[in-house]
N, C-alpha and C positions, 0 to 999 in steps of 0.2 A: 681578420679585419673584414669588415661590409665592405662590400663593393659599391660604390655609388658613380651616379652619372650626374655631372653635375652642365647644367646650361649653362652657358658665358654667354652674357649678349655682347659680343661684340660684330662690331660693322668692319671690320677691319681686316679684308681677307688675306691668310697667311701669317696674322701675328698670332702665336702664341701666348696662353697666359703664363705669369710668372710663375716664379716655384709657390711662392707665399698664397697664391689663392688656390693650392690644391692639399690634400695630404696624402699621403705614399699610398696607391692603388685607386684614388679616387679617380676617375675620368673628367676631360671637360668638350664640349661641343660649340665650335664656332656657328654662330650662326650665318657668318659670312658667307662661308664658304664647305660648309659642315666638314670641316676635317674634326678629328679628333685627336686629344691629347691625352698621355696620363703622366702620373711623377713618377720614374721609377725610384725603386729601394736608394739610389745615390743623389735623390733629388733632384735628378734633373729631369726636365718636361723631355718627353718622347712622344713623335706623330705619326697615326697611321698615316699611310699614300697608296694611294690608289693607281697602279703601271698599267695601261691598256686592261682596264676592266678588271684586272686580276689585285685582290683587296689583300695586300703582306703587311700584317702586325708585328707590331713589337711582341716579344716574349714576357707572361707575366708571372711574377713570382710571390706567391704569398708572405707574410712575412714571418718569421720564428726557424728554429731551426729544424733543417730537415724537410722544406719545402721545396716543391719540383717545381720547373718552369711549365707555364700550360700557354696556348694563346689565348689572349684577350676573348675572344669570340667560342672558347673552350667552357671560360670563364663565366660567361655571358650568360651560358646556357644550362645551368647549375642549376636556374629557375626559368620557369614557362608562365610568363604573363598575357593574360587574356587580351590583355593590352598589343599584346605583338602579334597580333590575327587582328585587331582594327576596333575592338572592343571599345565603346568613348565613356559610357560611366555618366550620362550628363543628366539621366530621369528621362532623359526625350527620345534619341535614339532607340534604335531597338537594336539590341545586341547577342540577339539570340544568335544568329549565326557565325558572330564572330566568336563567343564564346565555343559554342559549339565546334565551330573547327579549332579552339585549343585543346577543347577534350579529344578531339580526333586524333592532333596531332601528338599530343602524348600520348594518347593508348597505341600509336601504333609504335614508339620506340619500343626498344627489347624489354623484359617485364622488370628486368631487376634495374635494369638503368634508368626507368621513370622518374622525371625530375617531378614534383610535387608543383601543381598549377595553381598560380597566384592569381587570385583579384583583389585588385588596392583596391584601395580606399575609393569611393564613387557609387553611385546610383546606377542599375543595368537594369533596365528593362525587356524583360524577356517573353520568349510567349510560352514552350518548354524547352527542356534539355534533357538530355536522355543521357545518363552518368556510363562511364564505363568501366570495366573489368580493373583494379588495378591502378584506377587513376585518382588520386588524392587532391581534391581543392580544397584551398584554404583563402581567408580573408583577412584582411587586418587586424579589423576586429570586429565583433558585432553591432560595435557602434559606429562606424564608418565605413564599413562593404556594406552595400546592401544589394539586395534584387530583388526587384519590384514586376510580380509574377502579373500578366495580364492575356493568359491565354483564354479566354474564354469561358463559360460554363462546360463545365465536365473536363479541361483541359488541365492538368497538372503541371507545377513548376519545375520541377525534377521526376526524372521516371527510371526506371530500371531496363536495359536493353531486351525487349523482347525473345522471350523462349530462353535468355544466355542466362549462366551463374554468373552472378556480380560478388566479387569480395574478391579478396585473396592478401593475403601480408598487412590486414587490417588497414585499408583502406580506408578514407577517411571522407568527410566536409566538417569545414569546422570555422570557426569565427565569421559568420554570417548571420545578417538579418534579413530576414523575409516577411514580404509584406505581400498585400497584392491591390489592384486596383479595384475599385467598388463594385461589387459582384460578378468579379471575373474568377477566373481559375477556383478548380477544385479543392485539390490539395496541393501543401506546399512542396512535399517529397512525398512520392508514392513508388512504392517498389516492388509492386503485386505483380508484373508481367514478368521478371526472371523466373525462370526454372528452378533456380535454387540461388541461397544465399549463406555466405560464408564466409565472414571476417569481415564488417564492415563496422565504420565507429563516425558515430556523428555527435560531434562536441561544440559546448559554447557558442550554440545559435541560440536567435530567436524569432518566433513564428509570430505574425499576427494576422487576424483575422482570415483561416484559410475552413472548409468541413474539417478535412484532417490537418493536422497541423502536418503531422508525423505518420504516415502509413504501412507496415512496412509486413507484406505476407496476406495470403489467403489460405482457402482451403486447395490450393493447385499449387502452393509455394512453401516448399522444405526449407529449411534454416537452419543457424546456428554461428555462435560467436558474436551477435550483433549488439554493439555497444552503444548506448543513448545517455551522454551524462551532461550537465552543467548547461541544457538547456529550460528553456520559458518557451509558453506557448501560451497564446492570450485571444481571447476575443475569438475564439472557434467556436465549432461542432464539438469536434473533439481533438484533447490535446496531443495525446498518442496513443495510435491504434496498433497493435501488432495481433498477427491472426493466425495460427499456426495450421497444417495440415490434419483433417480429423484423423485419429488415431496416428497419423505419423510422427516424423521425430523431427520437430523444432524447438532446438534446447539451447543452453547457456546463452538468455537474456539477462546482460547486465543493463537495470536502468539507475542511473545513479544522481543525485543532486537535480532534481526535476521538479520544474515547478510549473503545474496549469493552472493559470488565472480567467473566470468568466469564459470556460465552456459548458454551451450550455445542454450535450448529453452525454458527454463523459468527459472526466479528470485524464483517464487514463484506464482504457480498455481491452482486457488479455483475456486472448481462447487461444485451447489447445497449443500450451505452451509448456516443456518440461525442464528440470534441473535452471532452473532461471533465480533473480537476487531483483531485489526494486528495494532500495538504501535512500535516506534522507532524499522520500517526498514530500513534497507541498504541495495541496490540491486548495486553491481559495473559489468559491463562488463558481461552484462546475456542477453540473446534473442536476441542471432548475429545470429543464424542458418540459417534462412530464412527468407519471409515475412510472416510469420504465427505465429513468432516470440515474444515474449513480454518477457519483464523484469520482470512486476507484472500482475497476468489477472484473472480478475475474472468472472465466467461465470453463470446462473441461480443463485444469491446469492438474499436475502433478510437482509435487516437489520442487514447491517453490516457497522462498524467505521473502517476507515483505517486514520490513523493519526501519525503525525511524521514521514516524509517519507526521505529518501535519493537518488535517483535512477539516476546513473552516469552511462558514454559510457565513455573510456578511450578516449586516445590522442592517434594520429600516428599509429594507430594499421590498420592492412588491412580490417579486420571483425570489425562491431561494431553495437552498438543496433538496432535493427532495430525498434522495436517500445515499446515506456516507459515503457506503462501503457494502459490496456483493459479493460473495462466494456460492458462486454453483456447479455441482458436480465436479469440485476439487477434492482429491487426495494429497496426504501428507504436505499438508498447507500450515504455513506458520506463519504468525503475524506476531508482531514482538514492538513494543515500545513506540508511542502513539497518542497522539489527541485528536478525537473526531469530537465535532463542534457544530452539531442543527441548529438552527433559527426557524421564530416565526414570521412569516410575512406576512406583509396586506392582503395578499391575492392566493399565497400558497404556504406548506409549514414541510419542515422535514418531517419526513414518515418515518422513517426507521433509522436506527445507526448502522444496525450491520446486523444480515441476512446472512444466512448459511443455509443453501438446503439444496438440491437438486440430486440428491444422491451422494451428500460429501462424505469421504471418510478421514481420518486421521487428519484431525483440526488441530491446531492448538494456537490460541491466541495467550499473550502474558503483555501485564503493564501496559494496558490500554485502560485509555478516561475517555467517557463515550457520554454524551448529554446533547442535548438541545431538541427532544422530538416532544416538550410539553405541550403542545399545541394540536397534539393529533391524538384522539383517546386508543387508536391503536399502535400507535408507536412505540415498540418497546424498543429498550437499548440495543439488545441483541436479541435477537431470534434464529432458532433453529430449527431446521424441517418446515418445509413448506406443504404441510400435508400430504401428498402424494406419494412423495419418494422419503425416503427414510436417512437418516445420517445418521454416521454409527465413528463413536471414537474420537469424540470432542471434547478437551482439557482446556478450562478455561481458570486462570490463574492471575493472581494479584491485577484484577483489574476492577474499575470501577465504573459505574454509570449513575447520574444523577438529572434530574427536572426531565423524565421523559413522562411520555404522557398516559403510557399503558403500564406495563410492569419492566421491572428494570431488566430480566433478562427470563426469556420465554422458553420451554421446549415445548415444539406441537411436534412434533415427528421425530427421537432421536431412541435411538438402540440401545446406546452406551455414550455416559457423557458424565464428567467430572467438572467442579466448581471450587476452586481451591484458594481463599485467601481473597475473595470478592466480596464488596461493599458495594452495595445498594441505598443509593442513598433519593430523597420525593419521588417517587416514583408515580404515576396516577393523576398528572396535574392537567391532566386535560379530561377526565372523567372523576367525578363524585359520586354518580348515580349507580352505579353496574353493582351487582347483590356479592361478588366477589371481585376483591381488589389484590392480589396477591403480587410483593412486593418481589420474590422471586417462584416463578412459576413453574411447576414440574408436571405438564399435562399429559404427556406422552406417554406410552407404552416404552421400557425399557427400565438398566438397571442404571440408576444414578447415585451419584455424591455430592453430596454437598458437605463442603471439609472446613471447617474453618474462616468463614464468612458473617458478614450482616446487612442485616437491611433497617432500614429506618424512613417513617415519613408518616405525615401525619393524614394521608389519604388513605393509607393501607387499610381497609379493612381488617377490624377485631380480630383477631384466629388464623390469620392468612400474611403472616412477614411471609412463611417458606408455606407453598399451598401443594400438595402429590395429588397427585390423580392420574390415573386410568391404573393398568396393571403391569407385572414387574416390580423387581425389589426395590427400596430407595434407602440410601443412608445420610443419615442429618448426624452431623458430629460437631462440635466446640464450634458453637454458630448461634450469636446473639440476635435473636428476632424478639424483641418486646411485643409484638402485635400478635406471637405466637407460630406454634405449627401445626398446621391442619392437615388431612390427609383424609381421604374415602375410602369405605369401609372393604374396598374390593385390593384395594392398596398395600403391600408388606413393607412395611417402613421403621428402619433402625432408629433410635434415636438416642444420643448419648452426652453427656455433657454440655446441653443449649441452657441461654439462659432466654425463658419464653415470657416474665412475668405472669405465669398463669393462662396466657391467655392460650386458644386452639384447643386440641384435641391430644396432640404430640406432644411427649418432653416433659410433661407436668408435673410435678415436688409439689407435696402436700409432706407435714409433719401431723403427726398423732400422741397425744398421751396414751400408752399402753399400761392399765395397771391390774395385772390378771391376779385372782385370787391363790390362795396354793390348790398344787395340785395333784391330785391325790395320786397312789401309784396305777398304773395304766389307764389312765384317765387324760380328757384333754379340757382346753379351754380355748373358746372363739371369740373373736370380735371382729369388727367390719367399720371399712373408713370410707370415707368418701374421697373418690379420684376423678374427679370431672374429666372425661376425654375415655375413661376407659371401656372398653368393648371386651367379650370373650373372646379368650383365645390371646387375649392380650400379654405382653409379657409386662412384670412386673420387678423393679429393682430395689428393694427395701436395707434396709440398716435401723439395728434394736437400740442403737442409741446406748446408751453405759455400760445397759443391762449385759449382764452375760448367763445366756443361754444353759449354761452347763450338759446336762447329759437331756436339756427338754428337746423335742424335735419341734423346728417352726417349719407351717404348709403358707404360703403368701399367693393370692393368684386371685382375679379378676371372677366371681360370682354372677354378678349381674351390671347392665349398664352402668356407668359410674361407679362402683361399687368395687372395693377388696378385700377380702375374708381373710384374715390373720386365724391359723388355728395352731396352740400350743399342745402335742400331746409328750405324756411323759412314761414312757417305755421302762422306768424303774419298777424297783420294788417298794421303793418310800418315797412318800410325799417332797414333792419342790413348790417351793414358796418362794417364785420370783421376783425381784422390786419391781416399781414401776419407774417408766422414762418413757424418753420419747423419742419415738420410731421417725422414722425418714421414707416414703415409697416414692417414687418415679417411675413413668408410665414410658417404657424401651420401646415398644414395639406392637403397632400397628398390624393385624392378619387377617 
């Protein structure tokens, strides 16, 4: 059963209310004469009294079986309301110190006996609070707690006990709304002065208009265990910042069900953070501020799942994303199932969808839709290697990019990097002009795949769906580019089952009528076809078409530019007089 306390107005001191206005364990309170009353289990009304000073309750007994009798004021004390330290809730008051001395007074019971500290329903204006080891606040809900932070510029609304570990038995805040007054206070929870953090879980708030919404760690602050789910954060800087110790150990970040609305330099921003999870995000209208800008960014991370994503740039607005999604200097990074969504604005356009480079290794993105950067001629959907540092170890799978305005997906710097089951679809809509348009671009030094992919769009440049360049091997396999495959001559490029419609330099199927004369014993016969794209050195993949060969030997191989030399010699002793038909060559490989 709730325990509730229920007010009687009555003016009548010494009467008791009847049985009928109470129900078994409820309390009632005269105003008379403030005695109190409750109904016990046999219905009838019983009153505390008060003997010189000394306060004897009745005994209370929960109902069901197998319940002990406890005293009321045992009872009482189950829960710790901020309200019972003088807390009023009114928007006007400041109640910073009464709140404060609930947190006091709970952190100093024994650890495991913490009763979990309640703020109802009401408006608390605070100026900060400084949370404690252990102590668990909770509110009604986010739609009716609120605390309304007004501590100043630079002043935060929650803070972490200076030099102390905060956590422990997962410790919580949760159903709260946080707001603040018109350019006061910094952040809305900042946790960067503990020593260390361990077990703490903030659920089912909501932030508005704070720098950080959510702050929680720097580079002086080790961590771990620390839970962020089912919260909103709106109208910030940024929605949550979590910041781990360089090279040390801040690990298992669960963020989960998180949604940042219109901040404007980060959705949500993570350094140096390891073995961590971030599950059904939603980032709308975040990382307009500049171009340094991101929606979601993660920087020194290791072995971390980023999955279920949602990340939107509105419509018609002047300001808008500037860039999706960042990855720098992460390892064994996974992003997995996603729509990232750029706009252009009046004033500003997304630049990129998603950046990878600063030294990352072991990437893998899958089932990501990535578009909206047509309005910047270098935005491409995804980009790799940011010239300087190298990435090595990127698988990028069944994903798609479409209306960007440079190439759909770019390497400038990568070692090793696979493209497996990706579609490229306009790519270049923000440039016409530039002498190569390459719908997927392979500029980098290193050895690449492309497996089973297409590009399409009517900006691509002729010869250039899939474009190779610089040095290192490249393999193009079962990958539809009608605009073609091109590749430079310094390039070693496989190429196997594309269909290119002729166009590029790579890939290319020409058929030929072959109709040699006979011929005579040790004797041969030449012909030569035209293979647009072919270079020496070139390999060549041919088929005789009905004919059969018999005991002739056929030489097939690349002569001169464009050009392949069929020679038939016949190693018998008697003449072969072979039919004619018609051959099939395709141009494998680029050296």
């Amino acid at each position: 059963m709730t325990l509730k306390i229920i007010h009687k107005n009555n003016t009548i001191a010494g009467q008791a209310p009847a049985p009928s206005d109470l129900d078994i364990g409820e309390i009632a309170v005269n105003s008379a004469d403030a005695k109190l009353y409750v109904e016990d289990n046999d219905g009838a009304i019983q009153s505390f009294t008060n003997d010189n000073d000394a306060v004897t309750v009745q005994q209370f007994t929960q109902a069901g079986s197998g319940a002990v009798q406890r005293t009321v004021e045992s009872k009482l004390r189950d829960v710790v309301s901020v309200k019972d330290f003088g807390a009023v809730g009114d928007g006007v008051t400041d109640d910073t110190a009464a709140i404060q001395a609930a947190i006091d007074a709970v952190a100093a019971i024994a650890e495991f006996q913490r009763p979990i500290l309640v703020i109802p329903s009401g408006n608390y204006l605070v100026t900060q609070l400084t949370w404690a080891t252990n102590v668990s606040i909770k509110g009604d809900s986010r739609r009716s707690t609120r605390i309304i932070c007004n501590g100043g510029s630079g002043v935060h609304g929650i803070v972490a006990p200076a030099g102390q570990t905060l956590g422990g038995a997962s410790q919580f805040i949760r159903d709260i709304y946080f707001s603040r007054v018109s350019g006061q206070t910094a952040d809305a929870i900042n946790l960067n002065d503990a020593s260390a953090i361990n077990g703490i879980v903030i659920e089912n708030c909501w932030f508005n208009g704070f720098d950080n919404a959510i702050n929680i760690g720097d580079t002086d602050t080790a961590f771990g265990d620390v839970w962020v789910t089912d919260c909103v954060a709106e109208l910030s800087k940024i929605g949550l910042s979590i910041s781990g110790t360089t090279g040390g150990v801040s690990d298992d970040i669960m963020v989960s069900n998180f949604t940042a609305f219109k901040c404007s330099d980060f959705g949500i921003k993570a350094v140096n953070i390891i073995d961590s999870t971030f599950s059904n995000i939603r980032i709308a209208w975040c990382g307009y501020q500049d171009s340094a800008s991101y929606a979601l960014y993660f920087s020194g991370c290791t072995d971390v799942v980023v999955d279920t994503l949602n990340v939107q740039s509105p419509v018609g607005q002047t300001d808008v994303t500037r860039r999706l999604f960042g990855i720098s200097g992460c390892s064994n990074f996974i992003v997995s199932s996603g729509t990232l969504r750029g706009r252009a604005g009046s004033s500003t356009s997304t630049d990129y969808g998603m950046t990878i480079g600063g030294t990352c290794s072991n990437i893998a993105l899958s089932n990501l839709s990535i578009s909206g950067t047509e309005s910047n001629s270098t935005g491409s959907g995804i980009s790799i290697g940011d010239g300087a540092n190298a990435c090595n170890a990127v698988v990028i799978s069944s994903c798609q990019t479409f209306d960007t305005g440079a190439a759909g997906i770019k390497f400038s710097n990568l070692a090793s990097g696979t493209l497996f089951g990706v579609s490229v679809v306009n790519p270049w809509k923000a440039d016409t002009t530039t002498a190569t348009r390459p719908g997927i671009d392979l500029q980098s030094n290193g050895d690449h795949s492309v497996i089973g992919s297409s590009v399409s769009g009517t900006n691509i440049t002729t010869g250039h769906g899939i474009h190779a360049s610089s040095d290192s091997d490249k393999k193009i396999i079962s990958c539809t580019a009608p605009q073609g495959i091109t590749a430079t001559s310094s390039t070693r490029v496989f190429v196997d089952s594309c269909d290119t419609q002729g166009n590029g330099n790579l890939g290319q199927v020409v058929t030929a009528t072959i109709n040699p004369p006979s011929i005579a014993a040790g004797g041969y016969y030449s012909t030569t076809v035209t293979l647009t794209g072919a270079s020496l050195g070139d390999h060549v993949e041919w088929a005789p078409g009905t004919t059969t060969l018999g005991d002739l030997v056929a030489s097939v191989f690349v002569s001169t530019t464009n050009t392949v030399k069929v020679v038939l010699f016949n190693p018998t002793a008697s003449a072969i007089d072979p039919a004619s038909s018609t051959w099939t060559f395709k141009l494998k490989q680029l050296v």
